[in-house]
C-alpha positions in Angstrom: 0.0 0.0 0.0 1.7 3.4 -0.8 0.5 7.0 0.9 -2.3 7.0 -1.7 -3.8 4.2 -0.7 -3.4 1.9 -3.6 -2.3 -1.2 -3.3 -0.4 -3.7 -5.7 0.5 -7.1 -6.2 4.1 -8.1 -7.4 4.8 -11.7 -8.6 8.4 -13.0 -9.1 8.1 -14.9 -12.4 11.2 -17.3 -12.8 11.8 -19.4 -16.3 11.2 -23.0 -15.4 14.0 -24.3 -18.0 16.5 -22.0 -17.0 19.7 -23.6 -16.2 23.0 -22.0 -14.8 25.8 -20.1 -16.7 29.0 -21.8 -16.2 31.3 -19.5 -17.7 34.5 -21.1 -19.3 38.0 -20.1 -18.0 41.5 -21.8 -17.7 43.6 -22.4 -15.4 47.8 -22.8 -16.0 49.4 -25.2 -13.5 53.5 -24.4 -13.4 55.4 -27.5 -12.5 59.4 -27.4 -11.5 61.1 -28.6 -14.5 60.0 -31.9 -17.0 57.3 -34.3 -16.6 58.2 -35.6 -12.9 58.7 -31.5 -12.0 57.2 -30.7 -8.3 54.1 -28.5 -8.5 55.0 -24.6 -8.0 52.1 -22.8 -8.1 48.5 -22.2 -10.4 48.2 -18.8 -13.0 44.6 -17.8 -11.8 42.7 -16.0 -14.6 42.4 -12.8 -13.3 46.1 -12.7 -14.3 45.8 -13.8 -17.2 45.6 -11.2 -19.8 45.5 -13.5 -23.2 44.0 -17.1 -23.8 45.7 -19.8 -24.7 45.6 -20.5 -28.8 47.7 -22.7 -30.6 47.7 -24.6 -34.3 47.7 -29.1 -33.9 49.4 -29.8 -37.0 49.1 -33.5 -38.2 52.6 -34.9 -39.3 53.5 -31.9 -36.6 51.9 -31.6 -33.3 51.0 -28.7 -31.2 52.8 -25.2 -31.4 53.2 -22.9 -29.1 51.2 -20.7 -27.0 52.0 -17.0 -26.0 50.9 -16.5 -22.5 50.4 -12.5 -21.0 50.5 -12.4 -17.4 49.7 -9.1 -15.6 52.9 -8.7 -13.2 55.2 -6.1 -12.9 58.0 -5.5 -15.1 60.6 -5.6 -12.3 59.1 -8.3 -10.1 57.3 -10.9 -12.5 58.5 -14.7 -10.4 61.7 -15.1 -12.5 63.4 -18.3 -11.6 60.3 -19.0 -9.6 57.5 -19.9 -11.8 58.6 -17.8 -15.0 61.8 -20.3 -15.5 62.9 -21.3 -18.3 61.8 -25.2 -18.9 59.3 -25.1 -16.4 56.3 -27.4 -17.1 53.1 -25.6 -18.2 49.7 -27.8 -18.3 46.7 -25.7 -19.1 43.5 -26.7 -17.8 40.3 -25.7 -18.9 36.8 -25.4 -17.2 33.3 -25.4 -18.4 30.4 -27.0 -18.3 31.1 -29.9 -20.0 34.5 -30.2 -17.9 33.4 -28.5 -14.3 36.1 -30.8 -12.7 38.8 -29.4 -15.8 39.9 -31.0 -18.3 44.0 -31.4 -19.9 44.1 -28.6 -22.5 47.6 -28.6 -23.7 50.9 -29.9 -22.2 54.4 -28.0 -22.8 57.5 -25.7 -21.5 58.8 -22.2 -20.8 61.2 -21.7 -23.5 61.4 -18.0 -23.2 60.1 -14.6 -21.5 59.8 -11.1 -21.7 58.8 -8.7 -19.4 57.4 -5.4 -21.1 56.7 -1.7 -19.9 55.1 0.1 -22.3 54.1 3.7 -21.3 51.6 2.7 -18.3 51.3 -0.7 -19.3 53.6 -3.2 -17.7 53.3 -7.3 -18.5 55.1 -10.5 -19.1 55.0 -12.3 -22.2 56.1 -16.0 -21.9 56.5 -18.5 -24.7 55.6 -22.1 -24.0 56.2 -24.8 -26.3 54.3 -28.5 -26.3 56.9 -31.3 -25.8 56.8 -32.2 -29.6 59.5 -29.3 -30.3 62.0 -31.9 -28.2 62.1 -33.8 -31.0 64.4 -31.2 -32.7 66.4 -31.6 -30.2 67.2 -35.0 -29.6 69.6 -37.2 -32.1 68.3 -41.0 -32.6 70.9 -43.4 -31.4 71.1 -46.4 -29.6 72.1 -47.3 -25.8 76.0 -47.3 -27.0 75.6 -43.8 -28.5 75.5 -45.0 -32.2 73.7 -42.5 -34.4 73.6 -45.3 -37.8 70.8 -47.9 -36.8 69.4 -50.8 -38.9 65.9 -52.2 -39.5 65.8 -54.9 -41.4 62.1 -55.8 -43.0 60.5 -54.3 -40.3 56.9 -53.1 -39.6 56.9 -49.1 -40.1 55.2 -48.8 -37.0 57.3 -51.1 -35.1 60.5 -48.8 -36.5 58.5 -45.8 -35.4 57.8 -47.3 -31.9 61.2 -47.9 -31.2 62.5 -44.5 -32.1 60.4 -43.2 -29.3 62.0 -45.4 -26.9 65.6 -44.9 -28.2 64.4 -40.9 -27.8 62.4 -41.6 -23.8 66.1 -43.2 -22.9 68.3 -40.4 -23.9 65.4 -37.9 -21.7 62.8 -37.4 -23.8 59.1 -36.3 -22.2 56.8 -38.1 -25.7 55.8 -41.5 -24.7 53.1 -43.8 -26.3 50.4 -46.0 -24.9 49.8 -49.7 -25.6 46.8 -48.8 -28.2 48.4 -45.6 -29.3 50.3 -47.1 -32.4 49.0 -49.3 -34.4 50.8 -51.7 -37.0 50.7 -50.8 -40.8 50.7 -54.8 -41.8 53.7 -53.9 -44.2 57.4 -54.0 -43.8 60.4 -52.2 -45.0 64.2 -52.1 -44.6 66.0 -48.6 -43.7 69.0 -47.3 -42.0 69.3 -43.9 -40.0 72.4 -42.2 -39.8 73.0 -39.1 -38.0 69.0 -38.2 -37.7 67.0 -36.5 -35.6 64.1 -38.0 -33.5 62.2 -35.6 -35.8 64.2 -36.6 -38.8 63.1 -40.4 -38.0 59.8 -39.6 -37.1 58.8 -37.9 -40.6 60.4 -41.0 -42.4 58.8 -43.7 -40.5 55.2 -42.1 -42.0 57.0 -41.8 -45.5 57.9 -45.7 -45.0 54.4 -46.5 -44.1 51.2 -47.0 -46.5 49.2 -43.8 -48.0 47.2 -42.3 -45.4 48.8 -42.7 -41.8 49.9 -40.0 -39.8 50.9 -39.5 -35.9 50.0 -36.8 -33.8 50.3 -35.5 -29.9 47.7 -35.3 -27.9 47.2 -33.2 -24.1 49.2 -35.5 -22.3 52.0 -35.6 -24.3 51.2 -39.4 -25.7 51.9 -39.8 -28.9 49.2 -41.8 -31.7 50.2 -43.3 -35.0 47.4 -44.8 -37.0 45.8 -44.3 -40.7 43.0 -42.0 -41.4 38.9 -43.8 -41.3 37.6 -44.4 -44.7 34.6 -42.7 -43.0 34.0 -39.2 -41.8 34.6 -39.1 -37.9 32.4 -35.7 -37.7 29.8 -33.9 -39.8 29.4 -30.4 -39.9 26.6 -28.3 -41.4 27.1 -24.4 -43.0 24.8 -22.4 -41.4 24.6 -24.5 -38.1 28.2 -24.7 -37.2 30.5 -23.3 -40.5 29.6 -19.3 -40.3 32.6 -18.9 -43.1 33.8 -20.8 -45.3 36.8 -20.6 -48.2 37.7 -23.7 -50.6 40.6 -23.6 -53.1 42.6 -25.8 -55.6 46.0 -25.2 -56.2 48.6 -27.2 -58.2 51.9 -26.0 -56.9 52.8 -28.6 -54.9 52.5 -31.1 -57.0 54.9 -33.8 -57.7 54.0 -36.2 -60.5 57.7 -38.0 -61.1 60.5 -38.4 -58.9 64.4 -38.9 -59.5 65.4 -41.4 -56.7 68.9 -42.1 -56.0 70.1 -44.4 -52.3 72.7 -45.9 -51.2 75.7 -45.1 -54.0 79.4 -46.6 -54.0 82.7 -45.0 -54.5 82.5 -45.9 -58.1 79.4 -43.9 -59.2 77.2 -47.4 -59.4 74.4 -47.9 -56.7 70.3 -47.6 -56.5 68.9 -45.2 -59.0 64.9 -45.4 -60.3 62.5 -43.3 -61.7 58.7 -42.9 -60.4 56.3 -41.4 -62.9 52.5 -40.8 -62.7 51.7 -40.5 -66.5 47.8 -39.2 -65.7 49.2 -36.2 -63.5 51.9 -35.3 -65.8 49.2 -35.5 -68.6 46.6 -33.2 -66.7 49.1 -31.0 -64.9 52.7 -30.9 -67.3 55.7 -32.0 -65.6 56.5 -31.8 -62.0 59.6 -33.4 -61.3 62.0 -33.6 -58.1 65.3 -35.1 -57.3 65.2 -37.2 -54.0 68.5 -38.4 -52.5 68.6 -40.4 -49.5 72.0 -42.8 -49.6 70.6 -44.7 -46.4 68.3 -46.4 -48.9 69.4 -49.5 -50.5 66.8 -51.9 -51.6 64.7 -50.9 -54.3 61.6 -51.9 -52.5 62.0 -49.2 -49.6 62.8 -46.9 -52.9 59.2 -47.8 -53.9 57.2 -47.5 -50.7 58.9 -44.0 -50.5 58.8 -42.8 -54.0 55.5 -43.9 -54.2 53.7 -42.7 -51.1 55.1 -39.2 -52.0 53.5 -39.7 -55.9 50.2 -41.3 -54.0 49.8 -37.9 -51.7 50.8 -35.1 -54.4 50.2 -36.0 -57.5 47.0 -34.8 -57.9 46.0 -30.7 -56.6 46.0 -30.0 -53.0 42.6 -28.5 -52.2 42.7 -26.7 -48.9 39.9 -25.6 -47.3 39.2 -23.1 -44.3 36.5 -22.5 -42.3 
């Protein structure tokens, strides 16, 4: 009733399907060092100026991730939790994941602290543990860096580079389901590679259509692609833009192939051809040299996975 004299009624309407808004954020928990590192302390997001973004690049793995923290220029944790190879796992939280869920696993590899007028922050660079395998050489217990597989499975070749590469320090490990065999077999020897180097020639040695790839916790899958779609997406209902294109330079339609040669000049040499491509496309020729190669079948498998994957236009499509 008011001074008037009137009275009113006031109902509280409340939607009956109305469900709470769990509003998505991440968390970034800072561990001492490599995989078995102690925990140091947790990035809260009201630090956090930027979120985390970052390309998974099949044949690749994930890249990096710039990370803005709102800390003094002069007094940002460094050494403390802004160290170089310091372990970063990012968490996020939503919904779907209220308990959080493994986003992306990787280390510092660099900082920066930045004043800029009346802005002060620190920009730190963290990198998944796929860029280790730069850094590693393949080679066996005894330090040998030339190592022999003698018609082998691709897959059991690529297996064992990632152990040769976990007993020399390396963080990538595998699961018992995460690589699968091919069914084929091959013959090659490494000399003086790279676990990186190996890596990207254990696929070439394997059939058309396998790849690998690193997933959050740093596990590492090699398998070949379903014949059928794993998701379907509709324009309009989940594509807001989209951009197709065809393009032919990257095509390789014949291939020069020279292995292992002797002192003499006399050795593996063979030329792959795809007559069609060349027909549709003109001539697109490379020179590939690899003298760890010596039987002509391991020459086919490669020359002709590389023909198989780029002999025809690479459409790439964005959306």
């Amino acid at each position: 009733v008011n001074t008037a004299g009137e009275s009113y009624n006031y109902f509280i309407w409340k939607n009956p399907i109305q469900t709470a808004v769990t509003k998505k954020y991440y968390q970034y928990k800072i561990y001492n060092g490599g995989v078995s590192g102690s925990y140091i302390t947790t990035w809260t997001p009201y630090e956090i100026l930027s979120e985390p973004t970052f390309r998974n690049v099949i044949n690749s793995g994930p890249g990096e991730v710039i990370v803005r923290l709102a800390r003094n220029f002069d007094d940002f944790g460094e050494d403390v939790d802004v160290k170089l190879n310091n372990r970063v796992d990012i968490w996020v939280y939503d919904r779907e994941a209220p308990q959080g869920l493994l986003y992306y696993k990787g280390f510092i590899s660099g900082y920066q602290p930045v004043l800029d007028g009346n802005k002060e922050y620190i920009e730190v660079t963290v990198l998944s543990y796929v860029f280790e395998f730069s850094y590693f050489m393949l080679r066996d217990g005894s330090g040998n860096t030339k190592i022999n597989y003698f018609s082998q499975d691709p897959s059991v070749i690529f297996q064992d580079i990632i152990d040769k590469y976990r007993a020399d320090g390396g963080t990538i490990s595998y699961s018992p389901t995460s690589i699968a065999l091919t069914g084929t077999t091959v013959t090659y020897s490494f000399n003086t590679n790279t676990v990186r180097d190996a890596v990207d020639i254990a696929v070439v040695l394997a059939p058309v259509g396998w790849y690998w790839y690193v997933d959050s916790n740093s596990i590492i899958h090699f398998s070949s692609k379903n014949v059928v779609a794993d998701h379907s997406l509709t324009v309009g209902t989940h594509i807001t833009q989209l951009e197709t294109f065809r393009r032919m330079e990257d095509i390789v339609n014949r291939i020069y192939f020279t292995g292992f040669t002797t002192a003499s000049g006399t050795g593996l040499y063979r030329v792959y051809s795809n007559g069609g491509s060349i027909t549709a496309y003109g001539l697109h020729a490379i020179s590939k040299v690899d003298g760890r190669v010596v039987l002509a079948s391991t020459a086919d498998v490669m020359a002709n996975r590389i023909l198989s994957d780029k002999s025809s236009p690479e459409i790439r499509t964005i959306l």
